[in-house]
C-alpha positions, 0 to 999 in steps of 0.5 A, spaced: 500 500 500 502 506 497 502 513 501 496 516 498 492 509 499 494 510 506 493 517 506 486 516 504 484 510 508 486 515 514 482 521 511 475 516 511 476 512 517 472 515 523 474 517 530 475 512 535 472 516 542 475 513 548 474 515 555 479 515 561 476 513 567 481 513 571 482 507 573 481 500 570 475 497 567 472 492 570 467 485 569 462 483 574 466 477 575 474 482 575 470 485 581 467 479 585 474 476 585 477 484 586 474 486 591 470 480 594 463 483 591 458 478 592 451 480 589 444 478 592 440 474 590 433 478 588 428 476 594 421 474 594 416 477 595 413 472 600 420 474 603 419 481 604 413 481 606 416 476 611 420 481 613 416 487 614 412 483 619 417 481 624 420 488 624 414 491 626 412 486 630 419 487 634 418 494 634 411 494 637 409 498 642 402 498 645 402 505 648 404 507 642 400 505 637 394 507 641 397 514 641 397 514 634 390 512 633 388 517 639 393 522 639 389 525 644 392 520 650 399 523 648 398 531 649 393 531 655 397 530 660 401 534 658 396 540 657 399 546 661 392 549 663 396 555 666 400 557 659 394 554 654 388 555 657 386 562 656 390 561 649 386 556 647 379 559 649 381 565 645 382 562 638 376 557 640 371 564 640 374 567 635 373 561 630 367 559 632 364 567 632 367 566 624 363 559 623 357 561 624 356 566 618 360 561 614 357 555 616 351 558 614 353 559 607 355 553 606 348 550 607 345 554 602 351 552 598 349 544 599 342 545 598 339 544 605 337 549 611 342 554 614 342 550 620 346 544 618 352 548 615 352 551 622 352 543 624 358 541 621 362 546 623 361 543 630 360 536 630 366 535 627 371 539 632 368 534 638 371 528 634 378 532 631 380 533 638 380 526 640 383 524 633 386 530 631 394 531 630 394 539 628 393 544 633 393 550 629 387 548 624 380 550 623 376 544 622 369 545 618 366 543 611 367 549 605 365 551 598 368 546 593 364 540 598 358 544 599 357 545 592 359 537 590 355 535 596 349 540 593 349 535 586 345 529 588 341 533 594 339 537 588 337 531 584 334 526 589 331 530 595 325 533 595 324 539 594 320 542 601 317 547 598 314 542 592 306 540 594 305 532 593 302 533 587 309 535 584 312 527 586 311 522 581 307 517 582 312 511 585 317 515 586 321 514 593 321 520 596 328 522 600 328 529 604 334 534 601 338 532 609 338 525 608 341 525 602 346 529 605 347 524 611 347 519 606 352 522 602 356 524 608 357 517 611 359 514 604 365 519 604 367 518 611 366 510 611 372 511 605 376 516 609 376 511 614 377 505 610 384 509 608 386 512 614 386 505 617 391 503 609 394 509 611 394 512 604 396 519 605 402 519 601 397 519 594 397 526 596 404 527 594 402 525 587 398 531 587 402 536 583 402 544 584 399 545 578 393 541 578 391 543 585 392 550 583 388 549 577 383 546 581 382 551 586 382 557 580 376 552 577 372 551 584 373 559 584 369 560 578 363 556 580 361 558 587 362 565 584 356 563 580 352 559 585 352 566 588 351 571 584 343 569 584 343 570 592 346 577 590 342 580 585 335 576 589 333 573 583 330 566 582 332 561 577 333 555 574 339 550 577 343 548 571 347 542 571 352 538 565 356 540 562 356 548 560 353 549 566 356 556 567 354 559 561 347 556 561 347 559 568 349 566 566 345 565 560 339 564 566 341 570 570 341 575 564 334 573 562 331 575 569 335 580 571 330 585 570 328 582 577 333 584 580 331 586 588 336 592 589 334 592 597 338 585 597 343 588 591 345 593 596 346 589 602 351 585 598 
């Protein structure tokens, strides 16, 4: 081979890369018989759950266990009533003074009397205190549940100001506060159901993204599900797809029915 056919050869050959480690490349098997690495063998699932179970059987403790579902049994005996107590009483009252007009929004949102929105932000207190781990939270429903909660009270409760002769015939006749009890049980049976699975850690599958478009979505429907409080109009509730529109739609039809004394107290 002459000068200009090695020339050439040279020109079209490609580049070899080569990368320094630093050290030399190593096999499986160089770095076993090396360094004595031995791999485990993968273990079975039988096994780890084998496992588990005999380290959580060693690390039990009864007191804690019951400090954990009842945490209340924890911090009471603990409570300083001297530092705490009027602390306490003065949080207490001024959340609860908030309640009230609160709760009752909520009630009109879900579709039932005022009075029971003003119930669920007392009931649910009694047992967070035994449950509860948070000092520092106000427990209660909002709007996005009311508004939720309002759609099946809306198609299967009975409206209370409906005579009977609005019923169909053979129809079962269910009152807007029993479909809300009924409603209201099935999601604490399931909230129970997964606190015992301990699935809280789904929450972290929630992106900040998605809960911000949530919460911008939820905006827009209670300020529409409001608007017809403010302007005291009456008019018919829209559901399904398109319902915002509709609803406004529904709003510009009857504004001319605007009672402004209930206009201006908005």
């Amino acid at each position: 081979m002459d000068n200009e056919e090695e020339e050439d050869l040279l020109y079209h050959q490609k580049p070899v890369k080569r990368a320094d480690l630093g050290r030399n490349v190593l096999t499986l098997e160089d770095l076993s018989e090396k360094y004595h690495f031995q791999q485990k063998s993968p273990s079975k699932y039988h096994e780890k759950i084998k496992s588990y179970a005999k380290k959580e059987c060693q690390e039990f403790s009864c007191p804690n266990f019951l400090t954990s579902v009842v945490p209340i049994l924890g911090w009471l005996p603990k409570y300083s009533l001297k530092t705490d107590l009027v602390n306490d009483l003065v949080s207490g009252f001024t959340v609860a003074i908030m309640h009230i007009p609160q709760g009752m929004a909520y009630g009109l949102l879900a579709g039932v009397d005022p009075v029971v929105g003003i119930y669920t932000a007392f009931f649910p207190v009694l047992i967070y205190v035994l449950l509860g781990t948070m000092p520092h939270v106000s427990m209660g429903t909002f709007a996005v549940i009311s508004i939720m909660v309002s759609k099946p009270v809306m198609e299967l409760g009975a409206d209370p100001l409906a005579g009977p002769g609005n019923l169909e015939a053979g129809q079962p006749v269910y009152s807007r506060i029993q479909v809300a009890a009924a409603v209201t049980f099935c999601v604490g049976l399931v909230q129970f159901l997964a606190g015992l699975g301990r699935l809280g850690f789904l929450s972290m599958v929630l992106t900040d993204t998605l809960v911000s478009a949530f919460t911008v979505g939820a905006s827009f429907h209670v300020i529409t599900s409001q608007i017809k409080h403010i302007l005291g109009v009456s008019i018919t509730r829209q559901s399904g797809p398109g319902n915002l529109p509709l609803t406004y739609i529904e709003i510009g039809k009857n504004i001319a029915t605007t009672n402004l004394f209930t206009l201006g107290i908005s």
